[in-house]
C-alpha positions as CSV (number, residue, x, y, z in Angstrom):
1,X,0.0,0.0,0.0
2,X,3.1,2.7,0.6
3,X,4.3,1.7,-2.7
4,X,1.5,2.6,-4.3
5,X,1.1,6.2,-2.5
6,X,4.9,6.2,-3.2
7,X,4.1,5.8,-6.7
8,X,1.4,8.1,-7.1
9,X,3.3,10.7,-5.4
10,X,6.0,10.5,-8.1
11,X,3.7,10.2,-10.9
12,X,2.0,13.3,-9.4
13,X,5.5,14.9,-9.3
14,X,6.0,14.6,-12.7
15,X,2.6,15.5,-14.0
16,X,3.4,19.0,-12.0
17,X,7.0,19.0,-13.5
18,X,5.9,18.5,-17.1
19,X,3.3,21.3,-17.0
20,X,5.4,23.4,-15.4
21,X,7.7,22.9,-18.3
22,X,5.3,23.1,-20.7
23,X,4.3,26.8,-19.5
24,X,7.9,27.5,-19.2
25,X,8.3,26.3,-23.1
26,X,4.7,28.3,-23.9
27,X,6.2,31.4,-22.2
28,X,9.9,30.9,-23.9
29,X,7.8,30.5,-27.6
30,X,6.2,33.6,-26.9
31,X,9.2,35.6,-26.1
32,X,10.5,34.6,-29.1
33,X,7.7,35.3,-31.2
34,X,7.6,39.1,-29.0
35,X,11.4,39.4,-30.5
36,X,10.6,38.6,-33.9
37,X,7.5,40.9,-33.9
38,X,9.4,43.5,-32.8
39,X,12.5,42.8,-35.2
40,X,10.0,42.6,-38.2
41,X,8.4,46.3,-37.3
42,X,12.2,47.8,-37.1
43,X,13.1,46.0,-40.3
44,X,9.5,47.4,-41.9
45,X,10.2,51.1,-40.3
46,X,13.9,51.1,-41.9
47,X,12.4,50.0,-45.2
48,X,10.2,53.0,-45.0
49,X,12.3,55.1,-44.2
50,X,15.2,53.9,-47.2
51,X,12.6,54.5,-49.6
52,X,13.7,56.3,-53.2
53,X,13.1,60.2,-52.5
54,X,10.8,61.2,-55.3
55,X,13.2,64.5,-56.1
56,X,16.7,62.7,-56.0
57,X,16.5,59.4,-56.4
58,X,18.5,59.0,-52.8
59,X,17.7,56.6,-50.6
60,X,16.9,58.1,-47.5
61,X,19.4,57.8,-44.2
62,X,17.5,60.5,-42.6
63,X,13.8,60.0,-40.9
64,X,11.2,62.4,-41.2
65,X,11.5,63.5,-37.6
66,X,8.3,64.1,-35.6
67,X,7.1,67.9,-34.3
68,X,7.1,67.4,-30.2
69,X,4.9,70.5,-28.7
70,X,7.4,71.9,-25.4
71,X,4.9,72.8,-23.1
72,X,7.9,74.7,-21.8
73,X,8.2,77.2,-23.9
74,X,4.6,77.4,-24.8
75,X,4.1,78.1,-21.0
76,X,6.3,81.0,-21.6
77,X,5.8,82.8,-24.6
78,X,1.8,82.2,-23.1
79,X,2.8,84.6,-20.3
80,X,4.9,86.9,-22.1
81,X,2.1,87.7,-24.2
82,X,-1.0,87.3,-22.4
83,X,-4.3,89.4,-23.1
84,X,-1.9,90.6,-26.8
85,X,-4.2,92.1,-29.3
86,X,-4.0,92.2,-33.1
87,X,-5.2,95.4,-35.0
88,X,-9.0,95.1,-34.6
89,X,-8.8,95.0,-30.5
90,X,-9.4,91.0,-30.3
91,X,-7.2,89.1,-28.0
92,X,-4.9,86.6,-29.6
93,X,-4.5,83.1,-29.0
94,X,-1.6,81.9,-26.8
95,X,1.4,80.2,-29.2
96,X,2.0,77.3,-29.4
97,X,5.9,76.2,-29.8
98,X,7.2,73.0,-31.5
99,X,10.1,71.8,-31.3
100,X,11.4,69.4,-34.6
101,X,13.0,66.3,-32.9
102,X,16.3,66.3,-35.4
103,X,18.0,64.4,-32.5
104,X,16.3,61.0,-33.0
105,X,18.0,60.8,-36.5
106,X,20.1,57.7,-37.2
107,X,23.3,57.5,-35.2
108,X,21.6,60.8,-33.4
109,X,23.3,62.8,-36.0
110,X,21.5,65.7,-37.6
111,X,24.0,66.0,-40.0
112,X,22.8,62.9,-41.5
113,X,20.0,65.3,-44.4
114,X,23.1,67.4,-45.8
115,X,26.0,65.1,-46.0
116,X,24.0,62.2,-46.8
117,X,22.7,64.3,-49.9
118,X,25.9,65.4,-50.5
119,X,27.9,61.9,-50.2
120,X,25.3,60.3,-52.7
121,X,25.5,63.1,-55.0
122,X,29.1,63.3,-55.2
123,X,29.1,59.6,-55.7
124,X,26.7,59.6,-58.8
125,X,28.7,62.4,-60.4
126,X,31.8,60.5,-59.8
127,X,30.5,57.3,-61.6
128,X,28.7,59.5,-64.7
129,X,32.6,61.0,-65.3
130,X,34.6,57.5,-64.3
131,X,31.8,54.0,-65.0
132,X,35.3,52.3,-64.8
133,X,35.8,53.1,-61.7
134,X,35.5,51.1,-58.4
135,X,34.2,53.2,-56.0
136,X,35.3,50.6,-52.9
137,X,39.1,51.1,-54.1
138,X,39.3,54.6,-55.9
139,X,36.9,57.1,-53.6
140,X,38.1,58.4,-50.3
141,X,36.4,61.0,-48.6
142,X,37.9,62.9,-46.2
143,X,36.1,65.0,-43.3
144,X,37.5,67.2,-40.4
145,X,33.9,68.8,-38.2
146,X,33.1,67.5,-34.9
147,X,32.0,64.1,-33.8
148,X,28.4,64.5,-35.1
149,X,29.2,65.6,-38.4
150,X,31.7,62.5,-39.1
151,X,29.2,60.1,-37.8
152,X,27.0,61.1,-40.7
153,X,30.1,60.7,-42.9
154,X,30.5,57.1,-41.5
155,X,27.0,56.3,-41.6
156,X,26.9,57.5,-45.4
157,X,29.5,55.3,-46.2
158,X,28.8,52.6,-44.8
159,X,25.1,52.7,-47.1
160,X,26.7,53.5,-50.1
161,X,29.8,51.6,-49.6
162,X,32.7,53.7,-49.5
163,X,35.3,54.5,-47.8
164,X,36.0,57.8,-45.8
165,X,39.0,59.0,-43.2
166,X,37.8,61.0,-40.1
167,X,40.0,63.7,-39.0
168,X,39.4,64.6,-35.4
169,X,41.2,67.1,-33.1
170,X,43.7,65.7,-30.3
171,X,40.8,67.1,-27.8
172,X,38.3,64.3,-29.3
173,X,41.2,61.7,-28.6
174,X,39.8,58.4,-26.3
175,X,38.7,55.1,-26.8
176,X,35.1,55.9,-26.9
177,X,35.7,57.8,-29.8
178,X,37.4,55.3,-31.5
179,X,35.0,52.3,-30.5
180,X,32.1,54.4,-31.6
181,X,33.7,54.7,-35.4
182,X,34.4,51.1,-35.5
183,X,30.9,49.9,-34.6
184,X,29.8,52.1,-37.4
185,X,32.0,51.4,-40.4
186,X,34.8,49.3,-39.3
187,X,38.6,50.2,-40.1
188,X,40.0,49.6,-43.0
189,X,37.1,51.1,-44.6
190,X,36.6,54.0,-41.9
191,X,40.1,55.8,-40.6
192,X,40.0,57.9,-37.7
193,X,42.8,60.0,-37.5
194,X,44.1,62.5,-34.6
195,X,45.6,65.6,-35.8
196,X,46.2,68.9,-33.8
197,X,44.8,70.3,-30.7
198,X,41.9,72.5,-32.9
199,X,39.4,71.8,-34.9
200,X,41.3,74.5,-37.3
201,X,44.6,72.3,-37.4
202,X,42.8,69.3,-38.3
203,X,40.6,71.1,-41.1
204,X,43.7,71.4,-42.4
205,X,45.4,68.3,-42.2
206,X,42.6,66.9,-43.9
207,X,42.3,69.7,-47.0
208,X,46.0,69.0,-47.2
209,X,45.6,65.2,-47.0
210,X,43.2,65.8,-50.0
211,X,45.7,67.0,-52.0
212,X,48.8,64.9,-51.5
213,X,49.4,62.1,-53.7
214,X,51.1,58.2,-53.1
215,X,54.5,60.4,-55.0
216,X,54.1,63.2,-52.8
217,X,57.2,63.6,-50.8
218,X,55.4,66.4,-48.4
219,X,55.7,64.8,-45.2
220,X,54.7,66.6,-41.7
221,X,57.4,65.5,-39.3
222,X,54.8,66.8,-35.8
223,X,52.4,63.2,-37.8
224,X,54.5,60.6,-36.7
225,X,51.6,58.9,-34.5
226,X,49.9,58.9,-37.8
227,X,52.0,58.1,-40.8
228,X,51.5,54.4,-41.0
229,X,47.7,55.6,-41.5
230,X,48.5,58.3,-44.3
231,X,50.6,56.2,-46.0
232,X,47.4,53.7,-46.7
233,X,45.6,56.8,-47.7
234,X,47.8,58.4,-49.9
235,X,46.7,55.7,-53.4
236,X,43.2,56.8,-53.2
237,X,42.7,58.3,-56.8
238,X,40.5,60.6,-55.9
239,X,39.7,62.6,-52.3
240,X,36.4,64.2,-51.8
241,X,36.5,66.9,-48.5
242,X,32.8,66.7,-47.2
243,X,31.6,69.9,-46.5
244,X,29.4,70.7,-43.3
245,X,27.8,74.1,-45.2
246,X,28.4,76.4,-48.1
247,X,27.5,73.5,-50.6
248,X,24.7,73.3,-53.3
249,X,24.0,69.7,-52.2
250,X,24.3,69.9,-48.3
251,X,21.8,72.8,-48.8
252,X,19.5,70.4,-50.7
253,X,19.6,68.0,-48.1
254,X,18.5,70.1,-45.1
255,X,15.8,72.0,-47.0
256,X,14.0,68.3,-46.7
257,X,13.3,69.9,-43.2
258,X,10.7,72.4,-44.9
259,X,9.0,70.1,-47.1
260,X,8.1,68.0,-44.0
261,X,7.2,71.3,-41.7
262,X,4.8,72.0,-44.9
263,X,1.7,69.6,-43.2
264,X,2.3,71.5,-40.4
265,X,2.0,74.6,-41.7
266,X,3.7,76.9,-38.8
267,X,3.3,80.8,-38.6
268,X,7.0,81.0,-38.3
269,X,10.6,79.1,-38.1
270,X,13.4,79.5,-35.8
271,X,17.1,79.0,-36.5
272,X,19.9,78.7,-34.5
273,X,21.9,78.2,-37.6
274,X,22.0,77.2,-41.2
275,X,19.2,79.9,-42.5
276,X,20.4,80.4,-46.0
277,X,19.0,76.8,-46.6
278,X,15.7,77.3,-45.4
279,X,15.2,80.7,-47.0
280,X,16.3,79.1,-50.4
281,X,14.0,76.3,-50.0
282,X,11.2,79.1,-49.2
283,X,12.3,81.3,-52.6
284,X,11.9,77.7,-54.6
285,X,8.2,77.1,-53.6
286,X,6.9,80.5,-54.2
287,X,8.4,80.8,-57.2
288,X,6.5,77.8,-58.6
C-alpha cells in the first residue's frame, strides 16, 4: 500500500513538473515570437524610411522627424504675451511652440540630411565621369567637423559603400571615440585619425591630406603617430573633403526639413543656424 502512495506521489510529481515545463516552453515560444514581432516592425520602419526620394532618387538615411509641442516654452511665450491684441482690439490666441526632434535621427546625427545628400550626390557624379571606376578602391572622402558631423560621414559610407577617413582634433582623442567609429563602419574602410589640438589644425590636415598624392614627398614631421595611417591613404585616386555648409547639395539636403514642416504649416521658423538653406528652399516654392 506505501508503494502505491509512493508511486502516485512520483507520478504526481512529474505530472506537475511536465506542465510546469510546458508553461515554461509556452512562455519561452512567446518571447521569441515578441522578438521577432518587434525585429519585423524595425526592419518594416527602416524599409520606409530607405525609400527612393521622389526628387533625387536618394535613398533616405535621414527619418522624417516628428514635431514634439514643449509645453515649456509654450508656457512661456503664453505669459509673455497674455491678453496681446491684433489690429482690430481682439485678443490673440496663446502660441504654441514645437520643437522638430532632429535628435532622433540615425546615429543621433542631424548632420545625416546634408551630408548624406551630398555623399550620394558626389558619388553619382563620380560614376557619370569614371563608369570604370570602383568606387570601394578609388573614392576616399575625407572630413575634419566634430564628432556629429563624421558620424553622418561614416553612416553614409557605410550605405553606399565607400570609404572615408575622419580627421578629429587631439581634444576628441579616447577610446570611446574610436570604439564608436568602428561599430559604425569598421577600419579599413573608416580611418579615424588624430591631428592637432583645434578643430582648425585638423581642417587642415585633412584639405591637405586631399591633395597629396602616393609620389608626394610632403611629409609633416609633428604626424609621426599617424604616418602608417597616411601612407594607406595616400593611393586613393580621388579625395572628396565633405563639407558641413556652403554646398549646393548639403543645402539640398537640409531644406527636406521644410517640405516635412509644410503639413504642419507653422506661422513662423526659428534658426539657430543654417538659414540660407531654409530661406532658399522658401524662394523655390513660391516661385512655382
Amino acid at each position: 500500500m506505501q508503494l502505491e502512495w509512493k508511486q502516485l506521489f512520483v507520478a504526481f510529481v512529474v505530472i506537475i513538473l511536465t506542465l510546469l515545463g510546458f508553461q515554461i516552453n509556452k512562455e519561452r515560444c512567446a518571447k521569441k515570437q515578441k522578438k521577432k514581432r518587434v525585429r519585423k516592425n524595425r526592419m518594416d520602419i527602416l524599409d520606409s524610411v530607405q525609400k527612393s526620394d521622389t526628387r533625387t532618387g536618394m535613398k533616405k538615411l535621414y527619418l522624417n522627424t516628428p514635431c514634439i509641442e514643449s509645453t515649456f516654452l509654450t508656457e512661456r511665450i503664453s505669459q509673455r504675451h497674455q491678453h496681446q491684441q491684433d489690429g482690430d482690439g481682439k485678443v490673440l490666441e496663446p502660441s504654441k511652440v514645437f520643437l522638430k526632434m532632429e535628435a532622433l535621427q540615425n546615429g543621433g546625427s542631424y548632420h545625416i540630411r546634408g551630408i548624406g545628400e551630398y555623399v550620394w550626390n558626389t558619388l553619382g557624379m563620380h560614376k557619370k565621369r569614371y563608369p570604370n571606376s570602383d568606387v570601394r578602391k578609388d573614392v576616399l572622402f575625407v572630413c575634419a567637423s566634430d564628432i556629429d558631423g563624421c558620424i553622418a560621414v561614416a553612416l553614409a559610407c557605410k550605405e553606399w559603400q565607400a570609404r572615408c577617413c575622419i580627421v578629429l582634433s587631439e581634444s576628441d582623442n579616447n577610446s570611446s571615440v574610436e570604439s564608436l567609429f568602428k561599430r559604425i563602419l569598421p577600419p579599413p574602410t573608416c580611418k579615424v585619425i588624430f591631428h592637432g589640438k583645434t578643430w582648425n589644425d585638423s581642417d587642415t590636415y585633412a584639405k591637405d591630406l586631399c591633395v597629396r598624392s602616393d609620389h608626394s614627398n610632403t611629409h609633416d614631421k609633428s604626424d609621426n603617430n599617424n604616418s602608417k595611417e597616411v601612407c594607406e591613404l595616400l593611393p586613393f585616386k580621388w579625395k572628396y573633403l565633405v563639407p558641413l555648409t556652403d554646398n549646393e547639395w548639403v543645402f539640398q539636403g537640409y531644406a527636406s526639413i521644410v517640405r516635412e514642416l509644410t503639413a504642419v504649416k507653422p506661422d513662423c521658423i526659428i534658426l539657430t543656424t543654417c538659414s540660407k538653406l531654409f530661406m532658399e528652399e522658401k524662394e523655390r516654392r513660391n516661385n512655382r
